[in-house]
Biotite code that builds the C-alpha atoms (Angstrom):
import biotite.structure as struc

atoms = struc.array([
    struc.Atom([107.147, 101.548, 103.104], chain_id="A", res_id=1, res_name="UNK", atom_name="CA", element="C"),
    struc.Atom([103.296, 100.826, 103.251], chain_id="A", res_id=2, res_name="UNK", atom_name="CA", element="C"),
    struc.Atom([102.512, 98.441, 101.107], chain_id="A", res_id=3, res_name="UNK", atom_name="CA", element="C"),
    struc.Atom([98.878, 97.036, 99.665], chain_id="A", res_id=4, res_name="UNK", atom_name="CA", element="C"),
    struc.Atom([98.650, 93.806, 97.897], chain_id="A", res_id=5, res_name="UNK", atom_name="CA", element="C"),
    struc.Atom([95.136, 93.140, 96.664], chain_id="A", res_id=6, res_name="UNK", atom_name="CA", element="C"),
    struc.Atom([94.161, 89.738, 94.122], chain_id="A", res_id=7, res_name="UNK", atom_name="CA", element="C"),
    struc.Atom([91.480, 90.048, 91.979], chain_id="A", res_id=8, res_name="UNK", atom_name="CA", element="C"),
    struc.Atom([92.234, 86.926, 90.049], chain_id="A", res_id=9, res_name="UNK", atom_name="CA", element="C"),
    struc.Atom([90.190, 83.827, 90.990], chain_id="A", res_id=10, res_name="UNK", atom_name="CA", element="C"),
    struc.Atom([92.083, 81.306, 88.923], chain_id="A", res_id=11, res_name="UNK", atom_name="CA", element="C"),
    struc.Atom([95.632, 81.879, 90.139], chain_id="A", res_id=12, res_name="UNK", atom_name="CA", element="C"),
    struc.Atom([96.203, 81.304, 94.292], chain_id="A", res_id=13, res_name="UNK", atom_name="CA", element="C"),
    struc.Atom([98.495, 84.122, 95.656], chain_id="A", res_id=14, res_name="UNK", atom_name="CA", element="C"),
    struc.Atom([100.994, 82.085, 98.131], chain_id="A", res_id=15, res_name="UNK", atom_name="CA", element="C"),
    struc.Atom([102.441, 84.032, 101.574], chain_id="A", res_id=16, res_name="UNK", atom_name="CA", element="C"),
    struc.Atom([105.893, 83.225, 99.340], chain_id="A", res_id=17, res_name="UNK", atom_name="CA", element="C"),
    struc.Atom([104.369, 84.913, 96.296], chain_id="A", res_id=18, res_name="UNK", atom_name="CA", element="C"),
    struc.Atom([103.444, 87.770, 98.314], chain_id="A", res_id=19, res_name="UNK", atom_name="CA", element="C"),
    struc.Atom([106.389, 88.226, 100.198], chain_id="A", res_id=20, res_name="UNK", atom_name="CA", element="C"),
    struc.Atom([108.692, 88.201, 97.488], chain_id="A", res_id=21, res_name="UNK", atom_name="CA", element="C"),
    struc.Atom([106.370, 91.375, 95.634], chain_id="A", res_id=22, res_name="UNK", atom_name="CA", element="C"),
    struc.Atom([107.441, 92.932, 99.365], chain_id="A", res_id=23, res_name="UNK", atom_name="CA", element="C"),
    struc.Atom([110.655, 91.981, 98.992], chain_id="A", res_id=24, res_name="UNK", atom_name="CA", element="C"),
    struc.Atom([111.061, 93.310, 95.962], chain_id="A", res_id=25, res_name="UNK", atom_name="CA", element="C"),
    struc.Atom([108.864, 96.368, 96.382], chain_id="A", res_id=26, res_name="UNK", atom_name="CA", element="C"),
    struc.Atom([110.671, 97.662, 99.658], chain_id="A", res_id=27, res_name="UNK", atom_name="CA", element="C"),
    struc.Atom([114.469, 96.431, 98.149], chain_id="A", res_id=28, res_name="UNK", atom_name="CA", element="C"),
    struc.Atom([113.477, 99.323, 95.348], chain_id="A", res_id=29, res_name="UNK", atom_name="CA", element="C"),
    struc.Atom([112.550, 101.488, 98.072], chain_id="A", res_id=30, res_name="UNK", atom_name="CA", element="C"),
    struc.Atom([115.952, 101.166, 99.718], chain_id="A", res_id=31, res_name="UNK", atom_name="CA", element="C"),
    struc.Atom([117.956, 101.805, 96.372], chain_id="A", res_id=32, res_name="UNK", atom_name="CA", element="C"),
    struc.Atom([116.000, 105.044, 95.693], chain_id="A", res_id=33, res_name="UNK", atom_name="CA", element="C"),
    struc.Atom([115.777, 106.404, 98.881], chain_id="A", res_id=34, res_name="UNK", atom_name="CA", element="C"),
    struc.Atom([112.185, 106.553, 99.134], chain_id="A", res_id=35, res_name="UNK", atom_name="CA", element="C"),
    struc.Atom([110.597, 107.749, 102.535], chain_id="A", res_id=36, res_name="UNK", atom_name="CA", element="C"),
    struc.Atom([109.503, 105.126, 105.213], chain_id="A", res_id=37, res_name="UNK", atom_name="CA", element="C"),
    struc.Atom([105.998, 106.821, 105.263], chain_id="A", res_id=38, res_name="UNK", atom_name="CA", element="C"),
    struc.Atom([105.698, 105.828, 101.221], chain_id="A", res_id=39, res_name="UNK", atom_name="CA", element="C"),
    struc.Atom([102.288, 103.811, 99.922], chain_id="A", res_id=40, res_name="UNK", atom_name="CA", element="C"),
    struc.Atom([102.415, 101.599, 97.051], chain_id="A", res_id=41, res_name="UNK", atom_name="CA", element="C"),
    struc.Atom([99.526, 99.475, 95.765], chain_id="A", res_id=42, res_name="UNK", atom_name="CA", element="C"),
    struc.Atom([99.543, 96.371, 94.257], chain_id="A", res_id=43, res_name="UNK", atom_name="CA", element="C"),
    struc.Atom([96.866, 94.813, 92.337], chain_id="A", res_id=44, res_name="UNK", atom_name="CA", element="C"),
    struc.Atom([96.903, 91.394, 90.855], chain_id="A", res_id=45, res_name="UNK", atom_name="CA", element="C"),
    struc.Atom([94.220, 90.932, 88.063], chain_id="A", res_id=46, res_name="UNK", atom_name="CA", element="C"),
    struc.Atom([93.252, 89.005, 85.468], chain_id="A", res_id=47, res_name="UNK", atom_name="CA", element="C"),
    struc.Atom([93.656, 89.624, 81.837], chain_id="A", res_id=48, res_name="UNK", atom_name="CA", element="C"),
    struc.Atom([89.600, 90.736, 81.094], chain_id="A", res_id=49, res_name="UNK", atom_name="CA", element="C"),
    struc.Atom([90.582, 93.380, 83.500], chain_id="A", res_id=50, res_name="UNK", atom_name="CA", element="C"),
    struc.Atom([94.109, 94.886, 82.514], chain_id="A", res_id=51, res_name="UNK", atom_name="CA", element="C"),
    struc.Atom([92.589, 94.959, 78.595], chain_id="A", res_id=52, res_name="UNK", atom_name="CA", element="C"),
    struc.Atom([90.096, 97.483, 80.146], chain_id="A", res_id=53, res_name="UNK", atom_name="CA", element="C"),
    struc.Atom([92.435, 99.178, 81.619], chain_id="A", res_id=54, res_name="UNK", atom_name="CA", element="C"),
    struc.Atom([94.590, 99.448, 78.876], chain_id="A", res_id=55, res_name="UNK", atom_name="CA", element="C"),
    struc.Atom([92.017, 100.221, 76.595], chain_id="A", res_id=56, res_name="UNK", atom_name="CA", element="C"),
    struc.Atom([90.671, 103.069, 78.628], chain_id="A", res_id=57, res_name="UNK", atom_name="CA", element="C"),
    struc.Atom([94.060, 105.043, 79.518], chain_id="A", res_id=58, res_name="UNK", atom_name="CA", element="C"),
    struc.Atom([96.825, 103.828, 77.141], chain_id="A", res_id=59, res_name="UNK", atom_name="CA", element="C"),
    struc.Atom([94.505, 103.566, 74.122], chain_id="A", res_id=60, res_name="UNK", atom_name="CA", element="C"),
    struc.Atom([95.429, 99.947, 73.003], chain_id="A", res_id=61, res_name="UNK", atom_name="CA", element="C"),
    struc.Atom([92.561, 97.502, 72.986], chain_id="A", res_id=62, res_name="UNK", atom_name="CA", element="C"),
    struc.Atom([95.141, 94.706, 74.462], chain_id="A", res_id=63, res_name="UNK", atom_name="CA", element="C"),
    struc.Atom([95.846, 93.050, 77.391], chain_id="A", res_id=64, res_name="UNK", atom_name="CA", element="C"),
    struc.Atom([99.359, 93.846, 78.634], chain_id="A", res_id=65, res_name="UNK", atom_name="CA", element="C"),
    struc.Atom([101.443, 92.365, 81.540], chain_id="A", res_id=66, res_name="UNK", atom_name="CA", element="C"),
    struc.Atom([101.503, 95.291, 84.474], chain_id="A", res_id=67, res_name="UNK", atom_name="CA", element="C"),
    struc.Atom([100.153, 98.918, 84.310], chain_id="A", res_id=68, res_name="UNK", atom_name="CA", element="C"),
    struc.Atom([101.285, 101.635, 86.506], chain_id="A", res_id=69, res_name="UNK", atom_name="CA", element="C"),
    struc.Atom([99.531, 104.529, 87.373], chain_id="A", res_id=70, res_name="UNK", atom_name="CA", element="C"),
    struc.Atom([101.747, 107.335, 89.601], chain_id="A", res_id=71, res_name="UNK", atom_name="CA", element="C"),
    struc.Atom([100.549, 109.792, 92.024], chain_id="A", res_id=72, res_name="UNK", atom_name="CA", element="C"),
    struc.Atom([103.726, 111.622, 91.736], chain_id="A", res_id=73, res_name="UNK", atom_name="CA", element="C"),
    struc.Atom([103.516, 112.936, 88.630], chain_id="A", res_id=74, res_name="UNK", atom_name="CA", element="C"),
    struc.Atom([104.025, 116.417, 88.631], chain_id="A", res_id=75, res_name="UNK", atom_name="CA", element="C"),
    struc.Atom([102.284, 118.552, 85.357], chain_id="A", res_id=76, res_name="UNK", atom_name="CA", element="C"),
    struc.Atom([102.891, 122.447, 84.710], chain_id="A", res_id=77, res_name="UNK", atom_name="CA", element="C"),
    struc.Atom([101.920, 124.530, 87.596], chain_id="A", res_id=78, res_name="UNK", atom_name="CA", element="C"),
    struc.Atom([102.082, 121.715, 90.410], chain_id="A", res_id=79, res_name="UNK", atom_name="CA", element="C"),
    struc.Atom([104.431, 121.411, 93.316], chain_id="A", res_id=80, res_name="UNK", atom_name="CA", element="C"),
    struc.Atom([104.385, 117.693, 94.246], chain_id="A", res_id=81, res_name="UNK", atom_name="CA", element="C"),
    struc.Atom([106.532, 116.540, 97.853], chain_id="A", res_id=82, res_name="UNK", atom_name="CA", element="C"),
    struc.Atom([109.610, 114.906, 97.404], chain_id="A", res_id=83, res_name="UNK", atom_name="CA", element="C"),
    struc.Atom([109.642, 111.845, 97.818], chain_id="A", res_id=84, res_name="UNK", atom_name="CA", element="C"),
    struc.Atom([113.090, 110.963, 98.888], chain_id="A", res_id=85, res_name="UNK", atom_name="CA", element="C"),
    struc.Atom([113.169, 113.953, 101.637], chain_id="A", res_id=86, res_name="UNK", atom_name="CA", element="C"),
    struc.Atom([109.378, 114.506, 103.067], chain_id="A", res_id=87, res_name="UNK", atom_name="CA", element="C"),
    struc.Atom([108.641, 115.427, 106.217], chain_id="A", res_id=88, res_name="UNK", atom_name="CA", element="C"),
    struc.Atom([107.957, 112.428, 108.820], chain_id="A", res_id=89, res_name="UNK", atom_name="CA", element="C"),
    struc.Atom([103.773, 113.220, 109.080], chain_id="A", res_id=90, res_name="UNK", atom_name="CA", element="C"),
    struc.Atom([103.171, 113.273, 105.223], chain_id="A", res_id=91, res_name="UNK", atom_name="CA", element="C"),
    struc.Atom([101.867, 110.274, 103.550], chain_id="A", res_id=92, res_name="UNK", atom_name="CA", element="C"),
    struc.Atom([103.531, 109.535, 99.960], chain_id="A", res_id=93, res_name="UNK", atom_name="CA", element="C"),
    struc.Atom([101.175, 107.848, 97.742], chain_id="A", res_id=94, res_name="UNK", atom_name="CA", element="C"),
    struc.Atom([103.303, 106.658, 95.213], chain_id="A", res_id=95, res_name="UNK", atom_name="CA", element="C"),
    struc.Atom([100.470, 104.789, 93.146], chain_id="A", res_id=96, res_name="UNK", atom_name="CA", element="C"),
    struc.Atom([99.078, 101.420, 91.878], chain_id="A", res_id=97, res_name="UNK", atom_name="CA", element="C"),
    struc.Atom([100.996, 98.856, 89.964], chain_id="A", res_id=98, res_name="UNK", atom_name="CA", element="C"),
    struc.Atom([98.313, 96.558, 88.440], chain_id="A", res_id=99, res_name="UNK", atom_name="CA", element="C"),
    struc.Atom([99.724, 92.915, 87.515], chain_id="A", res_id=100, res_name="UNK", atom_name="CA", element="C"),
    struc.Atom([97.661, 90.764, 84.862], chain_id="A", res_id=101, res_name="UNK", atom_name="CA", element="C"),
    struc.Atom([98.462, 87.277, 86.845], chain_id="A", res_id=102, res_name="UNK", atom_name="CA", element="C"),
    struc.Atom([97.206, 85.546, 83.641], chain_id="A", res_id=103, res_name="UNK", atom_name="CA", element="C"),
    struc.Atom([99.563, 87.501, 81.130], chain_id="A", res_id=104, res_name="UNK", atom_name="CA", element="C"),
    struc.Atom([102.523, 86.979, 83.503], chain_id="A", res_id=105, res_name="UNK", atom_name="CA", element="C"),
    struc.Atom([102.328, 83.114, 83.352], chain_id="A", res_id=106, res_name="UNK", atom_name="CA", element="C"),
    struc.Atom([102.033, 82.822, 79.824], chain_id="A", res_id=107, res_name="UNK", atom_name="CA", element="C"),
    struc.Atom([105.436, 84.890, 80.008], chain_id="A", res_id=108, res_name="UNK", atom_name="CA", element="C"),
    struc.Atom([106.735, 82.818, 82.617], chain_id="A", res_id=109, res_name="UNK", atom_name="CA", element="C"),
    struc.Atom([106.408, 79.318, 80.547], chain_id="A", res_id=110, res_name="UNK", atom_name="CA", element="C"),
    struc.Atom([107.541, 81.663, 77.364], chain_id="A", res_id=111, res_name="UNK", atom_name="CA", element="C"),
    struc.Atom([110.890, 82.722, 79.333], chain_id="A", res_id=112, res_name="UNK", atom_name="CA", element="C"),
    struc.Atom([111.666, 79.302, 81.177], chain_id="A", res_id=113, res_name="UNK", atom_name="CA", element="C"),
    struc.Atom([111.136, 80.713, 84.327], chain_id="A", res_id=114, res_name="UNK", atom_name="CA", element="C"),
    struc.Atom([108.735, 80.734, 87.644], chain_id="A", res_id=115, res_name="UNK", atom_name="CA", element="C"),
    struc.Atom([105.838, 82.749, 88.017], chain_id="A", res_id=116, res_name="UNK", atom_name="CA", element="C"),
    struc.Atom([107.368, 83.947, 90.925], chain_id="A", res_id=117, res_name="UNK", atom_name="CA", element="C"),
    struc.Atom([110.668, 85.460, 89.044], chain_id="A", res_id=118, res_name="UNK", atom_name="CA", element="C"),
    struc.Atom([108.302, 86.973, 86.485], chain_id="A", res_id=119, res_name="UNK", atom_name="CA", element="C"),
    struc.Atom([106.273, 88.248, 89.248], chain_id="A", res_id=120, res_name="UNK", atom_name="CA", element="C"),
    struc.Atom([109.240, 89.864, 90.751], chain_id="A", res_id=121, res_name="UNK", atom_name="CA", element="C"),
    struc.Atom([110.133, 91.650, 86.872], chain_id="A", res_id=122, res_name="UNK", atom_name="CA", element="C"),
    struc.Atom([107.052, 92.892, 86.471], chain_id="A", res_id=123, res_name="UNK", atom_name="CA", element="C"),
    struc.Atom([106.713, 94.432, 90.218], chain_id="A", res_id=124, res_name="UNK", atom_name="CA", element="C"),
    struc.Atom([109.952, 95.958, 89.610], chain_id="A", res_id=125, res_name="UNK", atom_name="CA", element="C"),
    struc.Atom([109.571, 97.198, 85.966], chain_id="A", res_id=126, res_name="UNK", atom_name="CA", element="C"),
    struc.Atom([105.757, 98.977, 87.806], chain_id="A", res_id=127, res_name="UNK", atom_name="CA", element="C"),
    struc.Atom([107.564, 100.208, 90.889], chain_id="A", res_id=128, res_name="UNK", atom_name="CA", element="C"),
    struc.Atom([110.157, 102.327, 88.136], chain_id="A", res_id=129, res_name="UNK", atom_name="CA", element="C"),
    struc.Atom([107.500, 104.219, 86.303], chain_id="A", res_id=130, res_name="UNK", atom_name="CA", element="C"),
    struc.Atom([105.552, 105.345, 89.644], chain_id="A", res_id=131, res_name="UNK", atom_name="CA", element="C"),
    struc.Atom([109.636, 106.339, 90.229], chain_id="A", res_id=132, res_name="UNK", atom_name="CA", element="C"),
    struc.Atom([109.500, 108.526, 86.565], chain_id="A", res_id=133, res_name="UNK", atom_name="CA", element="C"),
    struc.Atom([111.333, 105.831, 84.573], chain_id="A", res_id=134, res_name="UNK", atom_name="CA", element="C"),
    struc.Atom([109.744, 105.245, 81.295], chain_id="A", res_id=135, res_name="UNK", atom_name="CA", element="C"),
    struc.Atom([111.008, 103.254, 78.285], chain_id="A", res_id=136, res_name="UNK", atom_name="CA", element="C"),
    struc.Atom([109.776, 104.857, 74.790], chain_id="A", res_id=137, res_name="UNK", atom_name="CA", element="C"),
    struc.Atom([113.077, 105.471, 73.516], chain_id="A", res_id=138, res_name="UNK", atom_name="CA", element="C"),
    struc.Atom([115.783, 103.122, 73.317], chain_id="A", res_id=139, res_name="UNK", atom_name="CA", element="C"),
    struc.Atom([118.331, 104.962, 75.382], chain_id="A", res_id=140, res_name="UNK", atom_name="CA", element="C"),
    struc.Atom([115.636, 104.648, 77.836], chain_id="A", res_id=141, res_name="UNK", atom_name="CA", element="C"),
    struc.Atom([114.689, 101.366, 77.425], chain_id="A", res_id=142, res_name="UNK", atom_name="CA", element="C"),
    struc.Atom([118.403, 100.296, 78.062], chain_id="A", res_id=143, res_name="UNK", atom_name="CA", element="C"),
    struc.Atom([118.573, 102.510, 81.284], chain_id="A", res_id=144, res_name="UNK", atom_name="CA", element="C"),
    struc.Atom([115.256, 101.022, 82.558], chain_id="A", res_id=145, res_name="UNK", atom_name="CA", element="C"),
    struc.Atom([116.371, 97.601, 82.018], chain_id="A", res_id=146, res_name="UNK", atom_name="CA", element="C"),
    struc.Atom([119.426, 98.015, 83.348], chain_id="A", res_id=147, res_name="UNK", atom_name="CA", element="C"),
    struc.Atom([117.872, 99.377, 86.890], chain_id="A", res_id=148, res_name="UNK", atom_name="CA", element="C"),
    struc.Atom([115.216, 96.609, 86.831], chain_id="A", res_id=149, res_name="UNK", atom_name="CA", element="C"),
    struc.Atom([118.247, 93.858, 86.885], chain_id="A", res_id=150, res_name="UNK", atom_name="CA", element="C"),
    struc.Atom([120.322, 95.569, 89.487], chain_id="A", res_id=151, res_name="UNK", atom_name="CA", element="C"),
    struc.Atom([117.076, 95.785, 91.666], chain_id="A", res_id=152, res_name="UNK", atom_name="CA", element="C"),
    struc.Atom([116.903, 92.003, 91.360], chain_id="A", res_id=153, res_name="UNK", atom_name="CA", element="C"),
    struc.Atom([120.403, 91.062, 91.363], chain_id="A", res_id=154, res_name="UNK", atom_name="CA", element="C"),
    struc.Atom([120.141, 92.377, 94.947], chain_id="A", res_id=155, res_name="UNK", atom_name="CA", element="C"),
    struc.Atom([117.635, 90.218, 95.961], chain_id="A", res_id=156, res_name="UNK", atom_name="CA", element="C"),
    struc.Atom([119.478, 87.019, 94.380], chain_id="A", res_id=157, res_name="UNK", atom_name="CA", element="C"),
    struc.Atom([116.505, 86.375, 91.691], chain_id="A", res_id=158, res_name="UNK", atom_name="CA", element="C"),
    struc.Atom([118.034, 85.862, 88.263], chain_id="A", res_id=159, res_name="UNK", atom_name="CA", element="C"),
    struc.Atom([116.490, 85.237, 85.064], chain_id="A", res_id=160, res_name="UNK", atom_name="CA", element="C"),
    struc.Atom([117.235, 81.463, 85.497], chain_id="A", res_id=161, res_name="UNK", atom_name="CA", element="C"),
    struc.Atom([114.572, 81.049, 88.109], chain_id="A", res_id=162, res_name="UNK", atom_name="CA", element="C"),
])
């Protein structure tokens, strides 16, 4: 799987073990869905000036939030899109962006006892399942997303304890 990793956060210092891990993590949830080698995601670490725009703009909530994601997949009335689990070898999947507020993601960090890096990991996970279709409005939902997010990491050995 292709994968972009962009910071556009001055105050936080992305580490080669920081951005490895997002890989990690990113091409582990690629594996358990069967996504296709030739598959693009994009990953863009931000501040929180910068996901409260975003927010504001497409979700309609003047807040800043922790990650956004923003599919290419999505298919609405009318549109064939390519599947992404069985494409043919010369098409490019772009999956979509996962934007990450760096700043957000700390404060959770401290507020969960845990690294950066595990929180990191959550939130890369929790963006890579909605550009997948899984969404978490209603509770039933909710409990299935969570419950794919944790098996996703239990794979890769990173536990909430980290």
């Amino acid at each position: 799987m292709e994968i972009v990793i962009s910071n556009q956060q001055e105050k936080t210092t992305v580490t080669p073990v920081m951005e490895q891990m997002l890989r990690q993590v990113l091409n582990k949830a690629a594996e358990v869905y069967g996504l296709e080698p030739q598959a693009e995601v994009s990953v863009v670490l931000t501040n929180d000036a910068y996901i409260h725009g975003l927010n504001r703009r497409y979700r309609g909530k003047d807040t800043p939030t922790d990650v956004l994601s923003f599919a290419m997949q999505e298919q609405c009335d009318g549109e064939h899109e390519p599947e992404i689990t069985t494409a043919p070898a010369e098409l490019e999947i772009l999956l979509g962006d996962i934007i990450i507020s760096l700043d957000t993601a700390a404060r959770q960090a401290e507020e969960f006892g845990h690294s950066l890096e595990r929180e990191l990991a959550y939130l890369t996970v929790h963006g890579m399942l909605h550009l997948l279709g899984y969404d978490h409005e209603l509770p039933a939902d909710q409990a299935e997303m969570r419950q794919e997010e944790e098996y996703v990491l239990t794979l890769l050995g990173i536990t909430r304890d980290q």
